[in-house]
C-alpha positions in Angstrom: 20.5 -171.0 177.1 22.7 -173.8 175.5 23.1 -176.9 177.2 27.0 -176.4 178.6 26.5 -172.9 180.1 23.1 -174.9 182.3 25.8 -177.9 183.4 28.2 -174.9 184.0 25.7 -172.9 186.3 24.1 -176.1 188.1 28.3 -177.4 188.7 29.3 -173.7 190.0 26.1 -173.8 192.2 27.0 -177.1 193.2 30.6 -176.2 194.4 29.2 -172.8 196.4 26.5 -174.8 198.7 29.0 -177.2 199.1 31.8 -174.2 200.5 28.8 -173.0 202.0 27.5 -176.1 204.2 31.2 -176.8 205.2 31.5 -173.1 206.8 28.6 -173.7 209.0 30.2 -176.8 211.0 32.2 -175.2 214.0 33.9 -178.0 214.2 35.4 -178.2 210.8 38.6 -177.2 211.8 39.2 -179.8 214.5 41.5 -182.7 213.8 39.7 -186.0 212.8 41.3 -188.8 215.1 42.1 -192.0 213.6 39.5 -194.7 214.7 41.1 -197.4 216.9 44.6 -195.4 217.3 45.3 -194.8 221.0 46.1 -191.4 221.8 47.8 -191.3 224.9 48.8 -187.8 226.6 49.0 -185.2 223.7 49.7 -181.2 223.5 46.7 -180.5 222.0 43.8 -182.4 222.9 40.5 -180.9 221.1 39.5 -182.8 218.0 37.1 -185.4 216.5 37.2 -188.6 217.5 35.2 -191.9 216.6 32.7 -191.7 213.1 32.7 -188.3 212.0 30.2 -186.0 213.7 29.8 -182.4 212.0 28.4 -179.5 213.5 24.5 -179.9 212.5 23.2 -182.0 215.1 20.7 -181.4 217.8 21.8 -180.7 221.2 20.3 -182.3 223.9 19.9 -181.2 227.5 21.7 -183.7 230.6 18.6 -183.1 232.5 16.5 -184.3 229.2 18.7 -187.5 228.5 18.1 -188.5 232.7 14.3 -188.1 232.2 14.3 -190.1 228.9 16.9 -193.0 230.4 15.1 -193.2 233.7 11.5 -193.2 232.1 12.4 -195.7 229.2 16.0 -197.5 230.3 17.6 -195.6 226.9 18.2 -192.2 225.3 19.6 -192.1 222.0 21.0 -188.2 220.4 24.0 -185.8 221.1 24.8 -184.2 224.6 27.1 -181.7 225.7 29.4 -182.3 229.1 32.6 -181.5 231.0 35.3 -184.5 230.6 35.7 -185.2 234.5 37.6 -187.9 235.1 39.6 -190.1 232.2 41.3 -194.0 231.9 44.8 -193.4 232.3 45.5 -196.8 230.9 44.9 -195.6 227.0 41.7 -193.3 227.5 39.0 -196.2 226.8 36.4 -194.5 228.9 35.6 -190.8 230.5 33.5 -190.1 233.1 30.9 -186.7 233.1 28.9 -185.3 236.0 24.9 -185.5 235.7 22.9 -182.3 237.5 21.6 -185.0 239.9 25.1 -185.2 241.3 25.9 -188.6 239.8 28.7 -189.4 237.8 28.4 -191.1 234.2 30.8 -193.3 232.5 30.7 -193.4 228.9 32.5 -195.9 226.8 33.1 -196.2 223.1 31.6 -198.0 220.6 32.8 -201.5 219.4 36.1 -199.9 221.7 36.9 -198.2 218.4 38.0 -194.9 219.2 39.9 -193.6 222.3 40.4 -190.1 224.0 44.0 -188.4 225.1 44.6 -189.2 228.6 45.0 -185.5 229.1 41.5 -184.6 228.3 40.3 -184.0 232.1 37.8 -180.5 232.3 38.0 -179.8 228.6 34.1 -179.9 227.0 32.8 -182.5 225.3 29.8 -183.2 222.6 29.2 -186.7 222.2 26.5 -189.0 220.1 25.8 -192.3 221.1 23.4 -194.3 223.3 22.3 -194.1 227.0 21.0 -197.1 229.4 20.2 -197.7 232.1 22.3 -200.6 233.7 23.6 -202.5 237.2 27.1 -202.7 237.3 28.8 -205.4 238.9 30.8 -205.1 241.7 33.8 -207.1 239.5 33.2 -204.3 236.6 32.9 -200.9 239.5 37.0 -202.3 240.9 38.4 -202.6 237.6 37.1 -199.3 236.9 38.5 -198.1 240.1 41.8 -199.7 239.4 41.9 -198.1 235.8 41.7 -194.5 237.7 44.2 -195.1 239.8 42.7 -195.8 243.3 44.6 -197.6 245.7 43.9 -201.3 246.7 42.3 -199.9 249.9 39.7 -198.0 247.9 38.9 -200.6 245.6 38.4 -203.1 248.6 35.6 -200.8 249.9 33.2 -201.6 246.7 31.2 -204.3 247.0 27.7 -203.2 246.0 26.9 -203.5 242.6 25.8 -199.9 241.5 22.1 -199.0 239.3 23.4 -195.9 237.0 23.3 -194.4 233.3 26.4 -195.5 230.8 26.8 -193.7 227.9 28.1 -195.6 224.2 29.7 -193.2 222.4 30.2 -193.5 218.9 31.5 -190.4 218.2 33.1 -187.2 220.5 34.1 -183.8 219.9 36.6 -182.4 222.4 35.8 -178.8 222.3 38.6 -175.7 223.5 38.3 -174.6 227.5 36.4 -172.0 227.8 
């Protein structure tokens, strides 16, 4: 075989595992959101947000990340949740339910990416960080404030509160179901 018809087989082999790897994402098709650009309310709300996240990753289970954060103090991977509860300010944290019952916040990395405000019950895949923190009472109201509580709701916390956070540094807001 001459040299050129090699580079011409190795380039076309090249191109088709390249077409190839790309079909396997899922995700592919989702919008990549700018990083730092707040959203606000939008029409469509699945899409990528934060560093770019394709569809080969390992799934973790909730109940897997708990063990891990409550035996160590920290989980790092991707997990899978239901957007429950999002800022209303500019989307700057989201709040997912944990299958003890509890409720965890996650925030975003270096505050570089934000969700739409919108995004309440549709799924979500995120990769990031877990801990295990205290969160101060001063941190818990302003939290309260940025969903919208009244002033008589916020009054009532004044324990600070032992729970997992989650740092997100990258999201994919799936379709409902």
């Amino acid at each position: 075989m001459h040299k050129s018809t090699i580079y011409s087989l190795l380039i076309g082999l090249c191109f088709i595992s390249l077409s190839c790897s790309n079909s396997k994402d899922p995700y592919a098709d989702l919008p990549q959101h700018e990083m730092g650009k707040v959203i606000g309310e939008v029409e469509s709300v699945p899409g990528k947000f934060g560093e770019n996240m394709d569809g080969n990753f390992q799934l973790a289970q909730l109940s897997s990340m708990m063990e891990e954060v409550e035996k160590t103090g920290s989980y790092e991977g991707v997990i899978q949740g239901e957007i429950k509860e999002v800022c209303t300010n500019k989307g700057c944290w989201f709040s997912m339910d944990l299958p003890n019952g509890e409720s965890m916040r996650v925030t975003f990395k270096d505050y570089g990416f934000f969700l739409p405000t919108n995004s309440q019950g549709y799924p979500i895949i995120i990769k990031g960080v877990a801990n295990m923190v205290e969160t101060d009472v001063e941190t818990l109201r302003h939290f309260a404030e940025d969903q919208g509580k009244s002033e008589e709701e916020i009054a009532k916390i004044t324990e600070p509160k032992r729970e997992i956070t989650f740092e997100a540094s990258s999201a994919i807001i799936q379709e409902k179901a």
